[in-house]
N, C-alpha and C positions, 0 to 999 in steps of 0.2 A: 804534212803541210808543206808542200815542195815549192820552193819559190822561182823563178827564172830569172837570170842574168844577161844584158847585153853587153857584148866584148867589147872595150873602149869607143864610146860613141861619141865621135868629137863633138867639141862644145866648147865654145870662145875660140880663140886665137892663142892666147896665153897658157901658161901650165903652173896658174896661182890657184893651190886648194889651201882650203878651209885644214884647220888641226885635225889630223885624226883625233877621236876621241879614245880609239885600243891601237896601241902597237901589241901585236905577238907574232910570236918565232911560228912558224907553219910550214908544213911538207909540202905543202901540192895547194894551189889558187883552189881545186874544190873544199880541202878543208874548211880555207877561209872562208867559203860560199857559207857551207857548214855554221863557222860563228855569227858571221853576219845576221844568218835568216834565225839567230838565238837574241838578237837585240832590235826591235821593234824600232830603235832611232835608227839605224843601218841602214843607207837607202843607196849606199856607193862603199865599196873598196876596192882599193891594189893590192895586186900580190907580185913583190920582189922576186922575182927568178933566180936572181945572182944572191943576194940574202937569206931569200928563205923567210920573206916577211909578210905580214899580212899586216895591213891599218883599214881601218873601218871609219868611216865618213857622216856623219848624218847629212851633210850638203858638199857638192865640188862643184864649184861655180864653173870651175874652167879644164877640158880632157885637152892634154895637145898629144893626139895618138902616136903619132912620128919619131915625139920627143919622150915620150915613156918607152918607147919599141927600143930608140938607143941606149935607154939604160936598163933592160930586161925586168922594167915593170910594167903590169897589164893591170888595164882597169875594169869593173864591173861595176854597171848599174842596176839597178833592182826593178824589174817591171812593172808597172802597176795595171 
């Protein structure tokens, strides 16, 4: 059941999200693809570059792509 992801698709102006609901430690943004498409709320995550982090969203109101690119984190949202 393969799901698709769009690479940081701006949205607002701002760069105020919602809690993640999972922080974990993760090798590679496809891992975290990996967990996401394992929790049915998962509809958005970022994956830290410079960390090595994955957080999983079930809503992110607001992408400011520009401003995650300068801190080597990349967003994904879930197609429907």
């Amino acid at each position: 059941n393969e799901k698709t992801y769009t690479k940081c698709a701006q949205v607002g102006i701002t760069s105020l999200n919602k809690t993640p609901f999972l922080n974990s430690a993760s090798k590679s943004a496809i891992l975290c693809a990996k967990l996401c498409t394992e929790f049915a709320e998962c509809y958005v995550f970022s994956y830290d570059e410079l960390r090595k982090m994955c957080r999983l969203y079930q809503v992110m109101e607001t992408v400011n792509c520009e401003m995650n690119k300068k801190y080597g984190v990349i967003t994904f949202t879930k197609e429907t």
